[in-house]
N, C-alpha and C positions, 0 to 999 in steps of 0.2 A: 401477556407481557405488557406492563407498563412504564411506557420509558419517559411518559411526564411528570411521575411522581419521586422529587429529590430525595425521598428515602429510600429508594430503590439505585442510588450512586454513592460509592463510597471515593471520596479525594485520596487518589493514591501518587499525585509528584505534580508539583507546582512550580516554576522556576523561569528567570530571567535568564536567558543565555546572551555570550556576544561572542566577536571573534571566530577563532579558532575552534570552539566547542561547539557550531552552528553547523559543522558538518558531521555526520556521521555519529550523532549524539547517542547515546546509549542510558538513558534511565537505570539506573541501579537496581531497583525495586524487579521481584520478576511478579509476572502476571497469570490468574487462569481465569479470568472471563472469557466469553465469548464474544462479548459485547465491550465494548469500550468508548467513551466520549473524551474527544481531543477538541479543544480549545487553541489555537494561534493567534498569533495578534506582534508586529511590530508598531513600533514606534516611528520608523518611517516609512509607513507605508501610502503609498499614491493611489490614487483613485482607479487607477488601470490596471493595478495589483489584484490578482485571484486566488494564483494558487499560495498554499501558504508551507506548504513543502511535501516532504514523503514520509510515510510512515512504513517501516520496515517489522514483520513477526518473526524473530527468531529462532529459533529450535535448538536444542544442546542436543547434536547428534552421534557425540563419544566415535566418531567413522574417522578421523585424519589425529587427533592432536590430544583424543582424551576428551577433550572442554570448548571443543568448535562448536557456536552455536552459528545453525545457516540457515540462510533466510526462506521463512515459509509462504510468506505473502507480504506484496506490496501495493501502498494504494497511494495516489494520490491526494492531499489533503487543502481544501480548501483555504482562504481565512476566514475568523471565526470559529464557529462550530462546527464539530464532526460527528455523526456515530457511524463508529467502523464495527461490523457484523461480522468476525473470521469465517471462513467456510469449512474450516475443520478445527474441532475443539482438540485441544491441548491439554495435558494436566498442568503443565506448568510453561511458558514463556517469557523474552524478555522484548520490550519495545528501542526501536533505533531510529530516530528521527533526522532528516535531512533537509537543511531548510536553501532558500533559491540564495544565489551568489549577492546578488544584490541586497539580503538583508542584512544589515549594521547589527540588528539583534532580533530577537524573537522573545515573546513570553507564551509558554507552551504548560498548558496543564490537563492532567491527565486522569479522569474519571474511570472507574470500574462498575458496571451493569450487574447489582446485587439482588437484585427483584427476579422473581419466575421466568423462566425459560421452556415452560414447558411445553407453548403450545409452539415453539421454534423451530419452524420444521430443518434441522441444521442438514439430515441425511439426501433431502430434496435441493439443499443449497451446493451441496458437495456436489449431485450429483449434475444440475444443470454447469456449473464452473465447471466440470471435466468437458461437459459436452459442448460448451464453448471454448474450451480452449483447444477441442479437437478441429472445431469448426473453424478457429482463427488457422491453426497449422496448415489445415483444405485449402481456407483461400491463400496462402503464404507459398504453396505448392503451386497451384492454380497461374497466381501469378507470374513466380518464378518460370512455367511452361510458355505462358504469355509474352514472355519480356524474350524469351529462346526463340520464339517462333517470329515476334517481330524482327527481331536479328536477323533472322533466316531469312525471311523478306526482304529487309532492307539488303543484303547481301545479294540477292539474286535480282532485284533493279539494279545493286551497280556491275553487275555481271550482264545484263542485257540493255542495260546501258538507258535505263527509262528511270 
């Protein structure tokens, strides 16, 4: 896979947004790379500025309405460049971009990864993302017993009075 060679990206949505359109944006165009480069960048952006919003993968899962699409993955996106690597490939998807409260505008452009993918191990990426998000749930459980038992403690100090 070569992701430094520009013939291997095709420009699939370019655009200056403001306002209103800054939240919950939805690109028209639908997607099937597995690969994708996101570009952000406003105009008033300050030097303590990072992130540069979310990028949502949608899924058209015909389950509630017919034409619901729900979202499959979301990441964080810096400003600047991105490449986002799905962890499970799609035939077909749409992208939905959220950018931070504070931005006046955004210019958001959106690359498609047309070069080889074949030595990408996608089934090894699927499968460590399950095993991490089993391992986040572990410590989410973990904790929750932690925070119950501290209660418990603090409850039986003020019960014996120490």
């Amino acid at each position: 896979m070569d992701l430094s060679s520009p013939t291997n990206w095709n420009l699939i949505y370019e655009q200056t947004l403001s306002g209103s359109s800054l939240n919950n944006f939805l690109i028209p165009e639908s997607f099937s790379s597995g690969i994708i480069g996101v570009y952000i960048s406003t105009s008033t952006s300050k030097p303590t500025w990072h992130t540069g919003g979310y990028i949502n993968q949608l899924v058209q899962t015909n389950l509630i309405d017919g034409s619901s699409d729900w979202n499959s993955f979301s990441q964080r996106l810096s400003l600047g460049g991105n490449i986002v690597i799905f962890p499970v490939p799609f035939a077909t998807y749409k992208l939905q971009f959220s950018f931070p409260v504070w931005f006046k505008n955004a210019f958001v452009s959106v690359w498609a990864y047309t070069g080889t993918t074949s030595d990408l191990p996608t089934s090894e990426i699927a499968t460590v993302v399950s095993e991490v998000a089993g391992i986040i749930s572990d410590v989410a459980t973990i904790a929750e017993k932690l925070n119950d038992l501290i209660a418990i403690v603090n409850a039986i100090r003020v019960i014996v009075g120490g």
